[in-house]
C-alpha positions in Angstrom: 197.9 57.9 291.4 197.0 59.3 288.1 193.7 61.0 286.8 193.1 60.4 283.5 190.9 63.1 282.3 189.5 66.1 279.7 190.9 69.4 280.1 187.5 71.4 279.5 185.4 69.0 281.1 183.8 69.8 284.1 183.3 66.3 285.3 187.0 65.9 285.2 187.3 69.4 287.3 185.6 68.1 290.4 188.3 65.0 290.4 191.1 67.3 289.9 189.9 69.5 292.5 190.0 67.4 295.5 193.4 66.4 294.5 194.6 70.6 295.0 191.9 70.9 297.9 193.4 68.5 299.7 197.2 68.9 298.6 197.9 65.2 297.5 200.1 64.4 294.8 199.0 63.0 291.5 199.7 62.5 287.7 197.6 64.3 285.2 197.0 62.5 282.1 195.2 63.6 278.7 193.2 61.1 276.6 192.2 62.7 273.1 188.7 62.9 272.6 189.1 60.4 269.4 190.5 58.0 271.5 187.5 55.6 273.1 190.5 52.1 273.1 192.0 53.7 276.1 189.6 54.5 278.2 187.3 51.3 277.2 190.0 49.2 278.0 190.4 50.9 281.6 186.6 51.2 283.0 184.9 49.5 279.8 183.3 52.6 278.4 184.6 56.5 276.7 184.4 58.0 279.8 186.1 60.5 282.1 187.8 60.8 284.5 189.4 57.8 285.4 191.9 57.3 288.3 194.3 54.9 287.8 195.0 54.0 291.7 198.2 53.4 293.5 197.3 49.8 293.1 197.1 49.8 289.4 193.1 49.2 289.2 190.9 51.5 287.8 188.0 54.2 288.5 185.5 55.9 287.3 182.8 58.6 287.7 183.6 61.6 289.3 181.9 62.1 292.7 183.5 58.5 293.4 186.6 59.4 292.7 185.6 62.5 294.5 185.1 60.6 297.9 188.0 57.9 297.2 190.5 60.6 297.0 188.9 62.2 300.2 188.8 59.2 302.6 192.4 58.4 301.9 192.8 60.7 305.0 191.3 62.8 307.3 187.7 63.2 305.2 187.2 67.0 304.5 183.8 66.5 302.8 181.4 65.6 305.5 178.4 68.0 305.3 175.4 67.4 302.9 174.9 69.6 299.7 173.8 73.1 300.2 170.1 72.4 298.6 169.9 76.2 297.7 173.5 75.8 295.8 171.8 72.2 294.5 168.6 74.3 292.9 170.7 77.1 291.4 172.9 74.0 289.4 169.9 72.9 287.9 168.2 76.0 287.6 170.8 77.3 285.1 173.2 74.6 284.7 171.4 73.7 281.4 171.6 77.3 279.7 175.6 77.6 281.3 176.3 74.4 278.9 174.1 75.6 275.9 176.8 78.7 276.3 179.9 76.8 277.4 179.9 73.6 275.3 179.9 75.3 271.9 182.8 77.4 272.6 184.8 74.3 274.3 184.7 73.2 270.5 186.5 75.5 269.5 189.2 76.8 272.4 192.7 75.1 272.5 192.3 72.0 274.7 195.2 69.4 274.9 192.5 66.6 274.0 191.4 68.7 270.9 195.4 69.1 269.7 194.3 66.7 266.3 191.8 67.8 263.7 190.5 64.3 264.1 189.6 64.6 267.9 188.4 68.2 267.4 185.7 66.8 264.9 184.6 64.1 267.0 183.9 66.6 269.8 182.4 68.8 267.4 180.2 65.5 266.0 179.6 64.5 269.6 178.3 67.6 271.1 176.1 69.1 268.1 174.3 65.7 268.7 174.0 66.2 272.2 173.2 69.6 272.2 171.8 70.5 268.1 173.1 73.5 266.0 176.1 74.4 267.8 177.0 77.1 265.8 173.3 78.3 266.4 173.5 78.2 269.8 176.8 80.7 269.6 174.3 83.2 268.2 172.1 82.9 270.8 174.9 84.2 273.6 173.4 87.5 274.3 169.6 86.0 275.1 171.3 82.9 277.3 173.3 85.7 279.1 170.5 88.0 279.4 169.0 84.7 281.4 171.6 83.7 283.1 172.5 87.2 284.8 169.5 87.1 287.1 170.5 84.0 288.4 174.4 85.4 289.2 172.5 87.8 291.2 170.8 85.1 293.3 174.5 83.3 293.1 176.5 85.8 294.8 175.1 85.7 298.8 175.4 82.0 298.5 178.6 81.7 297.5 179.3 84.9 299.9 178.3 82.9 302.3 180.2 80.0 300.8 183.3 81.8 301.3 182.9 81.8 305.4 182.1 78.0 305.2 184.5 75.1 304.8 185.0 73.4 301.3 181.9 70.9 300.9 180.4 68.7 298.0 178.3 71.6 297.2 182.1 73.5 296.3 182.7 70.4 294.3 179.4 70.6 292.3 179.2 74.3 291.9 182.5 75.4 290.7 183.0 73.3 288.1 179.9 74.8 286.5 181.3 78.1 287.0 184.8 77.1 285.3 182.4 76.3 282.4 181.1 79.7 282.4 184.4 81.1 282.8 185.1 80.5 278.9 181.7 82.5 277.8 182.8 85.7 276.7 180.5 88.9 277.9 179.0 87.5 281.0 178.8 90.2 284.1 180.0 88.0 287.0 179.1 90.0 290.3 182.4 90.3 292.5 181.3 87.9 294.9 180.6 85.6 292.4 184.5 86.4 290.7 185.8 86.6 294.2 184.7 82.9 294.9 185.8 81.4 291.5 189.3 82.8 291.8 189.0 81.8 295.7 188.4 78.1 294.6 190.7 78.3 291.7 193.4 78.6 294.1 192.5 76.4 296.6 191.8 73.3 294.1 195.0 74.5 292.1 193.0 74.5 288.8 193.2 77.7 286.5 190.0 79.4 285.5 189.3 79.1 281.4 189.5 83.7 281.3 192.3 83.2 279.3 190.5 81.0 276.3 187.5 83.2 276.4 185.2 83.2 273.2 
């Protein structure tokens, strides 16, 4: 199989993670963000991820490739979301992305390696999200709002950490890899101790190294 996907997007993370998670093999391919012919000629739309199956058909949308990849053996995802973990995302998912999104502009992304896909992203996201550059300025405020909600984070993913991996694992922590590119944000150690917990698990690298 091969996963067709975005290196910073988090969509893309919950597909890759269930491929570590779960220790099955698979081929990692980039599509440029420029590029909308390749994927539109897979699943008929610019979207990722995209599985390309063992079959040679096409999928896409994460959470079902998500639960494809999970059912092709024993199923490890068999609990309902945590609806405390399911709040938090969309509590603060929306200012995590008003902080994450304007630095994935500008970090070193293999689908961001030609000017011309780095200013499609760049065109893409301001319209999705306004004034990027603006809403760079505005880091300390969104982190000053955001660090409350780390607080009320850390016993749930505490308690996380005692639990076996569950949708609410695949939800959450690609939100958190998001984060993990803001530069200045206090992450309490439970909080750390879980994202590098699950970074390991899922075999995908936390973004610490590209931080802005």
């Amino acid at each position: 199989m091969k996963l067709y996907v975005y290196e910073h997007c988090p969509y893309c993370v919950r597909a890759r993670m269930i491929f570590g998670v779960k220790n099955i093999d698979f081929e990692l391919g980039i599509i440029m963000e420029a590029d909308i012919e390749t994927p539109t000629k897979m699943i008929g739309k610019k979207m990722v991820p995209i599985l390309q199956k063992d079959d040679g058909s096409y999928m896409g949308e994460s959470l079902d490739i998500v639960h494809y990849v999970d059912q092709l053996d024993k199923p490890i995802l068999t609990a309902d979301a945590d609806n405390k973990i399911s709040q938090w995302e969309q509590e603060y998912g929306s200012v995590i992305f008003k902080l994450a999104v304007p630095r994935f502009t500008k970090a070193d992304f293999k689908e961001l390696e030609t000017a011309e896909a780095r200013e499609y992203f760049y065109a893409r996201e301001e319209k999705s999200f306004g004034d990027l550059e603006a809403l760079i300025n505005m880091s300390d405020d969104f982190i000053q709002q955001l660090e409350p909600g780390l607080d009320v984070l850390a016993p749930l993913v505490k308690e996380r950490a005692r639990s076996d991996f569950e949708i609410s694992d695949i939800t959450l922590w690609p939100i958190l890899y998001s984060l993990s590119i803001v530069k200045g944000v206090n992450f309490p150690q439970d909080v750390k101790d879980y994202m590098e917990r699950v970074s390991g698990i899922s075999n995908v690298p936390l973004l610490f190294d590209k931080v802005i």
